[in-house]
Backbone of each chain as ProteinMPNN parsed JSONL, in Angstrom:
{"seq_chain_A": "XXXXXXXXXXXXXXXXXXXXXXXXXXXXXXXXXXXXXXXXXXXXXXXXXXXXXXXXXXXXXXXXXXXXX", "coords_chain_A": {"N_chain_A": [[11.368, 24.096, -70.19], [10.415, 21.664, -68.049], [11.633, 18.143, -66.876], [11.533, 14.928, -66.019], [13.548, 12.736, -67.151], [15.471, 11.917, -65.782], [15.132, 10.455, -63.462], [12.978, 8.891, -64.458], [14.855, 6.89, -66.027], [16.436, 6.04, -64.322], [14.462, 4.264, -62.609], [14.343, 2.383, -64.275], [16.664, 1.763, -64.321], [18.859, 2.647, -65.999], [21.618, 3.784, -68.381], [22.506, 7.21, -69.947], [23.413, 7.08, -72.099], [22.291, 4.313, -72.653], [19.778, 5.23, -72.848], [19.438, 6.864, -74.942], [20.521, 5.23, -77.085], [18.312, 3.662, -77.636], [16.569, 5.606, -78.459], [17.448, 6.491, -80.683], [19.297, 8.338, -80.954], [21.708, 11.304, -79.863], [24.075, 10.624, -77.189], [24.959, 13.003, -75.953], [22.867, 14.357, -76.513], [20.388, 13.376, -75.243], [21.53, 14.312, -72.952], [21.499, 16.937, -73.024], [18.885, 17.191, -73.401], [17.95, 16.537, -70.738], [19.081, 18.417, -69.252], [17.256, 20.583, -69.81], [18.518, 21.979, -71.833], [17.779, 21.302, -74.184], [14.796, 20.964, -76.003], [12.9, 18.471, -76.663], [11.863, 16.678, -79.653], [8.269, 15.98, -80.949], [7.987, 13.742, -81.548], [10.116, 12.436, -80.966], [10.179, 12.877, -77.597], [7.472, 11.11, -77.963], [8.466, 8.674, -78.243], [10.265, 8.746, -76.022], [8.377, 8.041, -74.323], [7.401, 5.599, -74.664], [9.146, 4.098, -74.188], [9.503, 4.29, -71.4], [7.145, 3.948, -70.651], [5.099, 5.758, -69.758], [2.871, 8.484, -69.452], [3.356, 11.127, -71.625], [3.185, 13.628, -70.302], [3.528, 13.445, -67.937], [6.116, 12.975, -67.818], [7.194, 15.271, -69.199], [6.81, 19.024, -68.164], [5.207, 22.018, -68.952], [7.121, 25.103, -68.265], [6.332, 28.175, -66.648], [7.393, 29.974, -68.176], [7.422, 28.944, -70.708], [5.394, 29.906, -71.666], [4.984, 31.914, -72.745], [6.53, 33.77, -76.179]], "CA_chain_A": [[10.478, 22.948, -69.919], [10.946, 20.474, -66.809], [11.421, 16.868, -67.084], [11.788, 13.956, -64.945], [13.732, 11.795, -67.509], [16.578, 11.228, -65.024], [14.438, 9.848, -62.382], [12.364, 7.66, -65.189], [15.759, 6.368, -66.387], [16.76, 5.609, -62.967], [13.597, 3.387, -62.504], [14.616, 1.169, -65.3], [18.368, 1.078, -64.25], [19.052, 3.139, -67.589], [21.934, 5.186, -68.537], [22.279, 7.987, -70.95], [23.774, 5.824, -73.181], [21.122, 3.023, -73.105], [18.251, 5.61, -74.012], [19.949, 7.518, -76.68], [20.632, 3.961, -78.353], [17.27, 3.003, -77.96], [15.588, 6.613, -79.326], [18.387, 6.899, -82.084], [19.996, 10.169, -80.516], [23.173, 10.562, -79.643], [24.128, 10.816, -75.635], [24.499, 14.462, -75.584], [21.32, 14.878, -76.937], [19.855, 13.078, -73.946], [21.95, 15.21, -71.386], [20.626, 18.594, -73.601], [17.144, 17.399, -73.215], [17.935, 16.418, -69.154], [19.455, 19.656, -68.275], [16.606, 21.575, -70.289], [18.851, 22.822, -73.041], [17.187, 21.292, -75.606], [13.727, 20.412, -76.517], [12.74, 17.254, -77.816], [10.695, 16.889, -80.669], [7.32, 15.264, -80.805], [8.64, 12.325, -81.762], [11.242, 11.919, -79.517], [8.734, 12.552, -76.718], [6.908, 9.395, -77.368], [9.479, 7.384, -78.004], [10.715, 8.212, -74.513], [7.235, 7.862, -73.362], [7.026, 4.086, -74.705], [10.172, 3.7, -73.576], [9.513, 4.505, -69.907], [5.319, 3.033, -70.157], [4.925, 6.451, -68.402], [2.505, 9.357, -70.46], [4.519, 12.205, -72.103], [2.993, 14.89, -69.78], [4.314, 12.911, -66.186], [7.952, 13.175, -68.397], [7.494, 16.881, -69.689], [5.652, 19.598, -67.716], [5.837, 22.823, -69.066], [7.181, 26.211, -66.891], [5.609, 29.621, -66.963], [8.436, 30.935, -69.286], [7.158, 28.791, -71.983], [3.894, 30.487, -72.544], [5.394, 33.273, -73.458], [7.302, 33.436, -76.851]], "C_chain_A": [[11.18, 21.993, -68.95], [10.931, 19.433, -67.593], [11.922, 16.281, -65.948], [12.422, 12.694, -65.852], [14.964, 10.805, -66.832], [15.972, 10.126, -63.624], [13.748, 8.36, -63.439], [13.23, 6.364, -65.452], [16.364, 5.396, -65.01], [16.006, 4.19, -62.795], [13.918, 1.864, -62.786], [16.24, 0.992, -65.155], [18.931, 1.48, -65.59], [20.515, 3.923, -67.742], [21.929, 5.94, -69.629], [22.179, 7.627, -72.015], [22.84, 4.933, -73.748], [20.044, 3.404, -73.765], [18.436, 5.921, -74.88], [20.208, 6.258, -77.669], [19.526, 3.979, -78.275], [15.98, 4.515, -78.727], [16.282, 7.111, -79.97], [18.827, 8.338, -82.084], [21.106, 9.86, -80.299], [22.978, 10.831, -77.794], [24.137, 12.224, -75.413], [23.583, 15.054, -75.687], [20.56, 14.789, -75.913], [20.53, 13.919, -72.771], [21.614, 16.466, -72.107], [19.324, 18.263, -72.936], [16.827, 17.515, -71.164], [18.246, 17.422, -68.56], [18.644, 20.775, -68.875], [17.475, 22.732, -71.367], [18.747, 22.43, -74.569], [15.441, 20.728, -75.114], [13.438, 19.654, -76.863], [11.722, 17.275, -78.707], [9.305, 15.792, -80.19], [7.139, 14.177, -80.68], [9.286, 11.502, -81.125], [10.753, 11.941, -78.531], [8.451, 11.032, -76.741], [7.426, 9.014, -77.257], [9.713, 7.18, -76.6], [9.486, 7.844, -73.509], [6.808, 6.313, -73.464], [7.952, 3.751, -74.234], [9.974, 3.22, -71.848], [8.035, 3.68, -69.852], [4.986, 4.207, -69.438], [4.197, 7.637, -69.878], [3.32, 10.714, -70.173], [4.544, 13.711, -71.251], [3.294, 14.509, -68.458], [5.913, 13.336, -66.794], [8.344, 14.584, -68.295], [6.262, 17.427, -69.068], [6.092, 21.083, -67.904], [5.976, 23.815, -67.823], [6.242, 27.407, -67.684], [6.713, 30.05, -68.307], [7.822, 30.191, -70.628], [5.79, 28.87, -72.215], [3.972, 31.597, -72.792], [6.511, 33.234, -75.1], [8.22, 34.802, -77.229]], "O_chain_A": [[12.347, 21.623, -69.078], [10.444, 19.444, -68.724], [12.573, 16.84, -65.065], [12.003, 11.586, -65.518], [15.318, 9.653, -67.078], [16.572, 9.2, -63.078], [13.972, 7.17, -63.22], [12.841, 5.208, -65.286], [16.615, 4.191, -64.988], [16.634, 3.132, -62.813], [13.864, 0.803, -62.164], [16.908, 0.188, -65.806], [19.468, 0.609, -66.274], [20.508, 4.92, -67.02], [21.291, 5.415, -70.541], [21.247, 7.713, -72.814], [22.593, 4.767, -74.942], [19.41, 2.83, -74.651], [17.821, 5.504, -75.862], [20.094, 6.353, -78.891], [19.235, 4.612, -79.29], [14.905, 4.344, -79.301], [16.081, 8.315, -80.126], [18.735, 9.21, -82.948], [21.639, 8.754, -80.383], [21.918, 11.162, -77.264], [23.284, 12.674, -74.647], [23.318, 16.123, -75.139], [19.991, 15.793, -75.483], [19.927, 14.1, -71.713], [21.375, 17.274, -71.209], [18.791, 18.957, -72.07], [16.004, 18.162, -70.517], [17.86, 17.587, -67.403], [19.05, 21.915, -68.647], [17.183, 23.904, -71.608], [19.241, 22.861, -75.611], [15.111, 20.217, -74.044], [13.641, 19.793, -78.07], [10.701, 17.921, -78.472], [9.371, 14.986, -79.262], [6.359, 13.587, -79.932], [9.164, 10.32, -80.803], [10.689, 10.784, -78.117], [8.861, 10.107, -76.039], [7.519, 8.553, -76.119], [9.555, 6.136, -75.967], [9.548, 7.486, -72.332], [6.07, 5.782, -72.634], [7.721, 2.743, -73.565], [10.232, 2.15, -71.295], [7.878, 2.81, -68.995], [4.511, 3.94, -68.334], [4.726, 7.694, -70.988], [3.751, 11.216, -69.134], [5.379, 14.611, -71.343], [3.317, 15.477, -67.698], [6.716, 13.979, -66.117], [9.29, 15.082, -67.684], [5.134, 16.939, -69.135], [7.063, 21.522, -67.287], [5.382, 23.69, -66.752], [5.708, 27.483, -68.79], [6.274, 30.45, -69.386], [7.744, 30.896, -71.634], [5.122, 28.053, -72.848], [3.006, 32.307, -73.07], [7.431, 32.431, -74.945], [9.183, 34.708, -77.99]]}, "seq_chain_B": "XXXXXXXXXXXXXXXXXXXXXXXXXXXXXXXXXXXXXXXXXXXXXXXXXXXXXXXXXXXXXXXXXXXXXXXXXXXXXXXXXXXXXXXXXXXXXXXXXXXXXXXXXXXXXXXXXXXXXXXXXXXXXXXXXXXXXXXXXXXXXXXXX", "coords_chain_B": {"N_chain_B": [[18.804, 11.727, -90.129], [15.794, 12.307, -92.054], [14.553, 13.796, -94.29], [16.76, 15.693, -94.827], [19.514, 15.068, -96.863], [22.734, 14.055, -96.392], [26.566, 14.437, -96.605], [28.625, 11.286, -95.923], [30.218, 11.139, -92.757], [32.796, 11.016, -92.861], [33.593, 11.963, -94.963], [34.454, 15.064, -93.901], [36.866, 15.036, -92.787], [37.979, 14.957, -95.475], [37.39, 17.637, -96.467], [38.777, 19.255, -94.535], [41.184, 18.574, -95.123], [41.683, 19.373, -97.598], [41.402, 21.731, -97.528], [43.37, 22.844, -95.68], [45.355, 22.324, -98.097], [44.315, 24.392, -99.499], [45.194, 26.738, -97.505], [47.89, 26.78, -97.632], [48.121, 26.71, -100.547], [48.043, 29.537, -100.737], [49.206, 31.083, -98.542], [52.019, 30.307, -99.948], [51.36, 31.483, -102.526], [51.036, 34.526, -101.074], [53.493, 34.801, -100.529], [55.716, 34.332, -102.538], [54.901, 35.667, -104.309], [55.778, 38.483, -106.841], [54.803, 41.135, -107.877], [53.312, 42.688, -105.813], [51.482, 44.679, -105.947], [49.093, 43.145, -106.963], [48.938, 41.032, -105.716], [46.342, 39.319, -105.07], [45.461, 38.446, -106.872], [47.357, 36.401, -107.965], [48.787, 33.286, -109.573], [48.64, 31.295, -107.247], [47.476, 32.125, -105.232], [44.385, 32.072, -106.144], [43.94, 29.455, -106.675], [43.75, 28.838, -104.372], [41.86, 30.158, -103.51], [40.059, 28.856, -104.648], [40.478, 25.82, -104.196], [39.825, 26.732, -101.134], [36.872, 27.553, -101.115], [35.972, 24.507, -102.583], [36.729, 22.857, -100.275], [35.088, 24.151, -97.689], [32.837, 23.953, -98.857], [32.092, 21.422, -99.035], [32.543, 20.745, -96.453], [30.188, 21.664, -95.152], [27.817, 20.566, -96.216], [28.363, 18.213, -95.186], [27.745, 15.168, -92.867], [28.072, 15.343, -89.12], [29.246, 13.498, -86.489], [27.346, 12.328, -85.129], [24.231, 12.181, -86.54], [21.441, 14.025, -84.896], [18.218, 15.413, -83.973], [18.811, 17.485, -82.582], [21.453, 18.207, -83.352], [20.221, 18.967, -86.044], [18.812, 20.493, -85.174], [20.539, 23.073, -84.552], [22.195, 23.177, -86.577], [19.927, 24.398, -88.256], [19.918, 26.638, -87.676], [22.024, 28.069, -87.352], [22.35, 28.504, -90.39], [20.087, 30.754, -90.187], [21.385, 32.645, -88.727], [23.757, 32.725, -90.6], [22.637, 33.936, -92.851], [21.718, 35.969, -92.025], [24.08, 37.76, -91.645], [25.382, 37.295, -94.072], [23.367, 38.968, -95.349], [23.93, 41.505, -94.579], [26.614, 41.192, -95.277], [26.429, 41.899, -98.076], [25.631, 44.182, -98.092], [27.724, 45.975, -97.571], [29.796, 45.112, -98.87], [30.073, 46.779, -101.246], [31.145, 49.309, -100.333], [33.108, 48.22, -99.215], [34.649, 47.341, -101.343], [35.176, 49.403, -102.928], [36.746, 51.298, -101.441], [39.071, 49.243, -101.099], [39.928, 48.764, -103.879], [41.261, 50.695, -104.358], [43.833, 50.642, -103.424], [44.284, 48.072, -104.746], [44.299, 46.74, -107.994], [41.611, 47.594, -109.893], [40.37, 45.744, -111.36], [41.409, 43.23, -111.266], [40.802, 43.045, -108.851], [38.208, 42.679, -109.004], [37.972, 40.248, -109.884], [38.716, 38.516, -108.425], [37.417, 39.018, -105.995], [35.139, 38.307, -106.357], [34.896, 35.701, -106.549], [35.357, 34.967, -103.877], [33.239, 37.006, -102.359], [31.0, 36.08, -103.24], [30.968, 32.925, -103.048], [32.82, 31.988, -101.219], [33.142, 33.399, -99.292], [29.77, 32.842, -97.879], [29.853, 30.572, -97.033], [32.224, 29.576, -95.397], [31.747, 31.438, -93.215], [29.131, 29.796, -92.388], [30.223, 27.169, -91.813], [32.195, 27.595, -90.014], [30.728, 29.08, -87.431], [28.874, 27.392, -87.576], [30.257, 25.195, -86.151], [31.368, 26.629, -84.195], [28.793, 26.763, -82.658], [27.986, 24.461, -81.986], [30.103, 23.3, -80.613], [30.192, 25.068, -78.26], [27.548, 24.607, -77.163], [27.722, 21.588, -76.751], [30.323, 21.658, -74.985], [28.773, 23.055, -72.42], [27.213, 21.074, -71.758], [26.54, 18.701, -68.905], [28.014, 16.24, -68.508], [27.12, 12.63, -66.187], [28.368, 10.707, -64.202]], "CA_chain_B": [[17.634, 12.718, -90.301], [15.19, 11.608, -92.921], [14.597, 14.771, -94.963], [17.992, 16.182, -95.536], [20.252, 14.052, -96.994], [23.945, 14.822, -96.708], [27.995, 13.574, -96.97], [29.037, 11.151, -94.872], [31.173, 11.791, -92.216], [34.045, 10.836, -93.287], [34.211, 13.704, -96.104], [34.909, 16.455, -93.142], [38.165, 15.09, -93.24], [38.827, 15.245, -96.62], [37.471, 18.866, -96.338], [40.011, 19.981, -93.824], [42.627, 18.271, -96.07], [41.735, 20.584, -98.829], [41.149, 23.566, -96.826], [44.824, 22.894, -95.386], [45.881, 22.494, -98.898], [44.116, 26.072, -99.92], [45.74, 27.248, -96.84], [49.017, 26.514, -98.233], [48.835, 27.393, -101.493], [47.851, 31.35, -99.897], [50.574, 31.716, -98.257], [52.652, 30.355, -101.195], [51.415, 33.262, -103.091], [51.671, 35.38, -100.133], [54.994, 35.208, -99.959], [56.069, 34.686, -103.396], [54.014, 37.01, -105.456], [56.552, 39.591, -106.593], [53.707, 41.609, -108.028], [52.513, 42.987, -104.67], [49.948, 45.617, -105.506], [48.138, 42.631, -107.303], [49.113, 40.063, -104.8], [45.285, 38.768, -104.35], [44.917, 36.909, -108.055], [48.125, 35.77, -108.211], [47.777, 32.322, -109.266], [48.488, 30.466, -105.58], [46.311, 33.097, -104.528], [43.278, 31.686, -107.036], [44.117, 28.515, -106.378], [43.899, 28.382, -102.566], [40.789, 30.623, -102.537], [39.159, 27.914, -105.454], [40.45, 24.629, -102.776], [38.787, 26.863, -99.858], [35.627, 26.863, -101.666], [35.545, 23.447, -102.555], [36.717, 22.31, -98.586], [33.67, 24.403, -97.199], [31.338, 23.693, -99.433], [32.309, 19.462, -98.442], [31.971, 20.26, -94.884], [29.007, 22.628, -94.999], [27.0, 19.227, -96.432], [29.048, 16.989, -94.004], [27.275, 14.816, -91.538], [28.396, 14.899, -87.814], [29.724, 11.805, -86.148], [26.17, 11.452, -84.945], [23.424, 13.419, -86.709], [20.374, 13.805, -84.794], [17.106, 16.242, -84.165], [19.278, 18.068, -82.08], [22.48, 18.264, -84.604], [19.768, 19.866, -86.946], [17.997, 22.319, -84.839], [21.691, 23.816, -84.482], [22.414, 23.43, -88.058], [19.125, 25.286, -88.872], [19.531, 28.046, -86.681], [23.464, 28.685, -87.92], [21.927, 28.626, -91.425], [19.458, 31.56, -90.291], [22.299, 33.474, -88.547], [24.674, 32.763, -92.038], [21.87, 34.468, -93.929], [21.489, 37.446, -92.409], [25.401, 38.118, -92.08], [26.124, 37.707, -95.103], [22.893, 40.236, -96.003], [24.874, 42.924, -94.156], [27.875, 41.605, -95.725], [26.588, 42.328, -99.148], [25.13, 45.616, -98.066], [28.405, 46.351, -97.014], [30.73, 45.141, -99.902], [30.554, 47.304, -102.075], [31.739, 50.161, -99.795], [34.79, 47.939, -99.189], [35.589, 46.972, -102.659], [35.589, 50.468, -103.508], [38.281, 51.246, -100.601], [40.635, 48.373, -101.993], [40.529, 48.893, -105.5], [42.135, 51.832, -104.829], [45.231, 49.729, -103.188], [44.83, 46.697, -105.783], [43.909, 46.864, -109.495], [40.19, 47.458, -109.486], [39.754, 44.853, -112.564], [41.734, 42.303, -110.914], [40.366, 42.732, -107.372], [36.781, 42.882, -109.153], [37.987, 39.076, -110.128], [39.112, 38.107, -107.211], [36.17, 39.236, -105.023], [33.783, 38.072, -107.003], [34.901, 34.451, -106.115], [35.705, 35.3, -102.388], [32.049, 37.164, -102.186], [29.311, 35.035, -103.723], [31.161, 31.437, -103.11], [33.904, 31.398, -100.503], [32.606, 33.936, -97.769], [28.816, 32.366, -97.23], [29.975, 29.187, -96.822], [33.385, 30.297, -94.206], [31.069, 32.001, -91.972], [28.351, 28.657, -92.059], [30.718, 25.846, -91.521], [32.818, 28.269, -88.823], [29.149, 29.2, -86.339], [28.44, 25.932, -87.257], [31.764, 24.39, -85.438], [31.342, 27.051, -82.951], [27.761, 26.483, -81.87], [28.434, 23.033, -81.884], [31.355, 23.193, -79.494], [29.764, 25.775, -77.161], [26.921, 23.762, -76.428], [28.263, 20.596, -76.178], [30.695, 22.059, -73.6], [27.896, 23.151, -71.941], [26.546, 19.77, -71.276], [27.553, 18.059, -67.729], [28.099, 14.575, -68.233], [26.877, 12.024, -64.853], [29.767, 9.947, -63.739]], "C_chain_B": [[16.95, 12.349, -92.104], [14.947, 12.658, -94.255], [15.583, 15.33, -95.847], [19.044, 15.792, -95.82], [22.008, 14.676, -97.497], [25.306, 13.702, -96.973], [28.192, 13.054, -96.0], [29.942, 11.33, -94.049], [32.722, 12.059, -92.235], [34.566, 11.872, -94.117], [34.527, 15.034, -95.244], [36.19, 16.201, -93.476], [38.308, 15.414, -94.761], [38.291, 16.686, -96.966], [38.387, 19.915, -95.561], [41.28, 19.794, -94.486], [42.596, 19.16, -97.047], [41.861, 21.822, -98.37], [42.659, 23.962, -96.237], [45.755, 22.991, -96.551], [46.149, 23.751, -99.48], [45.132, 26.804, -99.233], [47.322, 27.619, -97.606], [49.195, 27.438, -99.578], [48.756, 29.476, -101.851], [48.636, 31.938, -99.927], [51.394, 31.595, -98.901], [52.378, 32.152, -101.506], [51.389, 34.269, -102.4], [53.046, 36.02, -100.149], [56.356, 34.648, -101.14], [56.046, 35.789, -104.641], [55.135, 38.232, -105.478], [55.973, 41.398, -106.904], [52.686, 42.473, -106.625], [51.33, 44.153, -104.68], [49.083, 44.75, -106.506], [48.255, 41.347, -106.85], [48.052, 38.509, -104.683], [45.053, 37.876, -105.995], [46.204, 36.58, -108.659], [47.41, 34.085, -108.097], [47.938, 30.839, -108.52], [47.431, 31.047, -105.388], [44.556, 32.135, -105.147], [42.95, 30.369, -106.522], [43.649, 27.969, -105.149], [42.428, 28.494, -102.488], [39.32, 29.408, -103.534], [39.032, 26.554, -103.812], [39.475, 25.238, -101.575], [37.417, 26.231, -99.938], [34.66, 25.345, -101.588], [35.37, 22.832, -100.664], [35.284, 22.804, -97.751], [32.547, 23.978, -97.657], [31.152, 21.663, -99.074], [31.63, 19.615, -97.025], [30.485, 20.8, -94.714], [27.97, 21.198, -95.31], [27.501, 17.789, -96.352], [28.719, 16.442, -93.03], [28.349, 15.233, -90.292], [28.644, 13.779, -87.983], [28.311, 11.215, -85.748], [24.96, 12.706, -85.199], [22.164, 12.783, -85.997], [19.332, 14.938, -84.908], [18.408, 17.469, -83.406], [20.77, 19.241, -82.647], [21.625, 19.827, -85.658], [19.174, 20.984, -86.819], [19.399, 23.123, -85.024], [21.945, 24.426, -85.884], [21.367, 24.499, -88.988], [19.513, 26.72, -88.558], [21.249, 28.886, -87.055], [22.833, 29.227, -89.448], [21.262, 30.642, -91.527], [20.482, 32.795, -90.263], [23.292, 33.952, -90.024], [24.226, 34.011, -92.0], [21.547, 35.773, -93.402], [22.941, 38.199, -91.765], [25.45, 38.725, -93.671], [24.643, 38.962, -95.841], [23.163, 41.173, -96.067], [25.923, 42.882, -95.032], [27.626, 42.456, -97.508], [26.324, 43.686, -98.949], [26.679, 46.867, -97.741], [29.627, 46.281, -97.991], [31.073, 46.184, -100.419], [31.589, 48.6, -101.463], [33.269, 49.912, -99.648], [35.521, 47.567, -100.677], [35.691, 48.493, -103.358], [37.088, 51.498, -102.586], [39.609, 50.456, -101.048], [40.562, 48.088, -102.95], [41.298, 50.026, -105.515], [43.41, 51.385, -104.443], [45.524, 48.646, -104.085], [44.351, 47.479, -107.089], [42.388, 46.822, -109.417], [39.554, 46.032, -110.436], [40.24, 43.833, -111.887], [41.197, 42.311, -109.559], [39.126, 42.351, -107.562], [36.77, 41.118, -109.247], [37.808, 37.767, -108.739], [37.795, 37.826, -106.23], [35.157, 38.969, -105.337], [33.838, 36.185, -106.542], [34.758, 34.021, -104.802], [34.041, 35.646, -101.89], [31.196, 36.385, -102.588], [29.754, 33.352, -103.704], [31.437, 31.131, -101.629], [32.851, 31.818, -98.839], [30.79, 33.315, -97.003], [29.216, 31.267, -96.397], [31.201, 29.129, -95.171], [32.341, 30.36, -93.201], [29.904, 30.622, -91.602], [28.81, 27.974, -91.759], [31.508, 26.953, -90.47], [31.781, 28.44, -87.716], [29.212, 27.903, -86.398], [29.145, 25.199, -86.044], [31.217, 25.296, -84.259], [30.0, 26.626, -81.805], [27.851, 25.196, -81.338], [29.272, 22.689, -80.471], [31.076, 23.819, -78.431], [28.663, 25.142, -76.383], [27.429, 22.2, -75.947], [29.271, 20.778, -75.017], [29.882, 22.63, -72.565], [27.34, 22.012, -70.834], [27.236, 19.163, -69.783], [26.856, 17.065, -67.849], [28.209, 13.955, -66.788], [27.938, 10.978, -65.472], [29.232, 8.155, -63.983]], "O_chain_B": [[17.652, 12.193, -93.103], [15.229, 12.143, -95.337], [15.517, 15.48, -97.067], [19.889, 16.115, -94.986], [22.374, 15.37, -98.446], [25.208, 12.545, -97.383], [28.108, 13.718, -94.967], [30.884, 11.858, -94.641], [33.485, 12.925, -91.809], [35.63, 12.486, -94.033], [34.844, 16.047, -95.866], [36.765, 16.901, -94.31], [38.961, 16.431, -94.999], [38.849, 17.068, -97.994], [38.643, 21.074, -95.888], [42.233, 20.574, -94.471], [43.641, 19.75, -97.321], [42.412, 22.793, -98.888], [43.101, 25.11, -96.287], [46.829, 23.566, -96.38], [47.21, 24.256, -99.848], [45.94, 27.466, -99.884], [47.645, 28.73, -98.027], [49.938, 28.4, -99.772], [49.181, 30.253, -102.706], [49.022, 32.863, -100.642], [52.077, 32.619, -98.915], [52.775, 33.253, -101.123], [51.759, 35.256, -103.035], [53.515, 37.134, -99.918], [57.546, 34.555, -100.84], [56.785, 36.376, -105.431], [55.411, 38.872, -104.463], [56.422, 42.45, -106.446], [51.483, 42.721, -106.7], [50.54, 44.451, -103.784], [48.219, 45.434, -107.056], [47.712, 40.461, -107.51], [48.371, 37.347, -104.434], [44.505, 36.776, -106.074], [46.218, 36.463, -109.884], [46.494, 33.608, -107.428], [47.588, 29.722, -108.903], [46.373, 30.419, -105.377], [43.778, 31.671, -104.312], [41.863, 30.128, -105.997], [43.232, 26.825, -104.967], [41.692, 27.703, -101.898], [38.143, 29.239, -103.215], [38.194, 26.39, -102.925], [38.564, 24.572, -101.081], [36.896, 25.241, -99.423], [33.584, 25.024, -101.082], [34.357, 22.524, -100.037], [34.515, 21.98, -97.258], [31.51, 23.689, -97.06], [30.135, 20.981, -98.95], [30.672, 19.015, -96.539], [29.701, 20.138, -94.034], [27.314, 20.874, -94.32], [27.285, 16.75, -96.977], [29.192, 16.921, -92.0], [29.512, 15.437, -90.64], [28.495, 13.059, -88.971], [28.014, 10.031, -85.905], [24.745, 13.709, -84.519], [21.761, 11.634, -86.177], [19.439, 15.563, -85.963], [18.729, 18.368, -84.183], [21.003, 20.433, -82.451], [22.017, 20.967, -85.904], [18.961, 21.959, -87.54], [19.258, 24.012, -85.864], [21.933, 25.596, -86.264], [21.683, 25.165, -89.974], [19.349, 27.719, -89.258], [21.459, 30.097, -86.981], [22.864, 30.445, -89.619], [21.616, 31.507, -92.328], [20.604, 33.657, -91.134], [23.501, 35.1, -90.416], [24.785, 34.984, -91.493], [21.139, 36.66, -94.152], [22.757, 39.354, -91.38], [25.511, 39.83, -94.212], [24.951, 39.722, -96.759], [22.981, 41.928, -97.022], [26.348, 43.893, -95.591], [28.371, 43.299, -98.009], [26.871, 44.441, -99.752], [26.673, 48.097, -97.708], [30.431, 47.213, -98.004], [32.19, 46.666, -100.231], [32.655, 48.853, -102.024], [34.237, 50.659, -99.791], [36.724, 47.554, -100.937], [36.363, 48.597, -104.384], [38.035, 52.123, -103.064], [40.749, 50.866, -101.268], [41.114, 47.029, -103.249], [41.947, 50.371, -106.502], [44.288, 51.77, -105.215], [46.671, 48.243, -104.281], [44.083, 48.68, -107.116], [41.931, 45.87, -108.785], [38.493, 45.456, -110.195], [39.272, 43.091, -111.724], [41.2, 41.163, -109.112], [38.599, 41.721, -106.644], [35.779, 40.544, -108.794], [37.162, 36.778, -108.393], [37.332, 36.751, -105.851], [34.156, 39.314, -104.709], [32.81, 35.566, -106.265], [34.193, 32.973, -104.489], [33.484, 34.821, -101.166], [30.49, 36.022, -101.647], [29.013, 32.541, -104.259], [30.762, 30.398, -100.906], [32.281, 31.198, -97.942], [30.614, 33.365, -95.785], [28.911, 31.125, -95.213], [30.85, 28.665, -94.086], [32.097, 29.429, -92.433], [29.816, 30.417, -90.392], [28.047, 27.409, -90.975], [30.533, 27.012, -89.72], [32.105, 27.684, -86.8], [29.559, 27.227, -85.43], [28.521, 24.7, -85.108], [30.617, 24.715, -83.354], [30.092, 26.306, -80.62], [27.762, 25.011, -80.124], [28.972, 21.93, -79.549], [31.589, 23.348, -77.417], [28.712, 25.084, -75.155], [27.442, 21.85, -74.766], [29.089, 20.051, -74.041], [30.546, 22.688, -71.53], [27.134, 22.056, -69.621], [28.458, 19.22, -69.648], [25.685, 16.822, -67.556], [29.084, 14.407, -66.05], [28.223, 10.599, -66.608], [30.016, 7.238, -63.738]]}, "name": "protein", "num_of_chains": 2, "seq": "XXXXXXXXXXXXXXXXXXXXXXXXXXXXXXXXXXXXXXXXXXXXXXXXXXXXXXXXXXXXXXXXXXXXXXXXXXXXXXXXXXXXXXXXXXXXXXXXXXXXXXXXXXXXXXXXXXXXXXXXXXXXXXXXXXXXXXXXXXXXXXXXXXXXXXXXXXXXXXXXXXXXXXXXXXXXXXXXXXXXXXXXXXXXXXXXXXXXXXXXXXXXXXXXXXXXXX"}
C-alpha cells in the first residue's frame, strides 16, 4: 500500500517523532508505515487523517498487489 | 494495547537476570555432575532448567519499551509461527526421547523432558523469534536525518 504521509507531515513541519506522539505509536512504527512495511490499522488511519485534515484515501492508496491475497 | 494486558517493562530485565542465573546453575551441573550418564536431572541441572522456565515465561508476557499496533501484529504472528514449531516438535519428540534414553536413564530423562518439553521449549522458541523478528525489522527501518 502507497502513502503520502511524508509529504503530509512535511506540510505541517512534522517529524516522525511529533506524529507518533500525537497517534500514540512509537517512531518506528511511523517509519514502518512510511516505507510500506507495515500497515496501519483502521484506527491509526484516522487518527492520521485528523491529524493531517486530509481524507484517509488522499493518505493511503492501495497498489495492484493488494487485491490479491 | 487495550485488550492484552501484560508485565511492565521493566520485568524483561529481571527475566534475563534469572535466565542468566538458570544459565549458571547448567553449567554448574555441567561440569560438576560426577554422575555423567544421568548428568541432565542432576540437581543444578533441575534447577537451571526450573529458573529458565520461570525467565521466559516473565519475558514472553513482557511489554516492549513501547508497545504499539505494530509491536502486536509481530507478537501475533511469532505466536502463530511458535505454534506450529512446536507441533512438529511434539510430532517429533518422541522419536528423540527414544534415541536418548538409550544414552541417559530412560526414567530420569522421562523427568527431565517432561519439564524441558511441555514448559521450557514453547516458551524458548516464542520469546527467541520474538527478539529476532523484532530486531530484523526494526533494522530494516531507515531512519530520516
Amino acid at each position: 500500500m502507497k502513502n503520502n504521509i511524508r509529504v503530509e507531515r512535511a506540510k505541517l513541519r512534522m517529524t516522525q517523532q511529533d506524529l507518533a506522539d500525537r497517534v500514540h505509536v512509537s517512531r518506528q512504527t511511523i517509519v514502518a508505515i512510511e516505507q510500506g512495511k507495515f500497515n496501519p490499522s483502521t484506527v491509526l488511519a484516522l487518527r492520521m487523517s485528523a491529524i493531517f485534515n486530509t481524507p484517509v484515501n488522499d493518505i493511503f492508496e492501495l497498489e495492484e498487489g493488494d487485491w490479491k491475497e | 494495547m487495550k485488550t492484552f494486558k501484560l508485565l511492565p517493562h521493566g520485568w524483561q530485565t529481571a527475566g534475563w537476570t534469572i535466565a542468566g542465573m538458570g544459565a549458571g546453575m547448567m553449567l554448574w551441573g555441567f561440569f560438576l555432575d560426577t554422575h555423567k550418564e544421568s548428568f541432565l536431572v542432576c540437581e543444578q541441572w533441575v534447577i537451571g532448567v526450573i529458573l529458565w522456565t520461570i525467565a521466559f515465561l516473565i519475558m514472553a508476557f513482557a511489554q516492549e519499551e513501547y508497545e504499539d499496533e505494530r509491536i502486536h501484529s509481530i507478537r501475533m504472528n511469532t505466536l502463530g509461527i511458535t505454534a506450529i514449531i512446536y507441533a512438529a516438535m511434539i510430532i517429533l519428540n518422541p522419536l528423540a526421547n527414544i534415541l536418548l534414553s538409550h544414552i541417559f536413564s530412560p526414567l530420569a530423562y522421562a523427568e527431565i523432558s517432561t519439564i524441558k518439553g511441555i514448559f521450557l521449549r514453547p516458551l524458548l522458541i516464542y520469546v527467541l523469534l520474538f527478539k529476532f523478528f523484532l530486531w530484523k525489522e526494526n533494522r530494516s527501518l531507515k531512519y530520516e536525518e
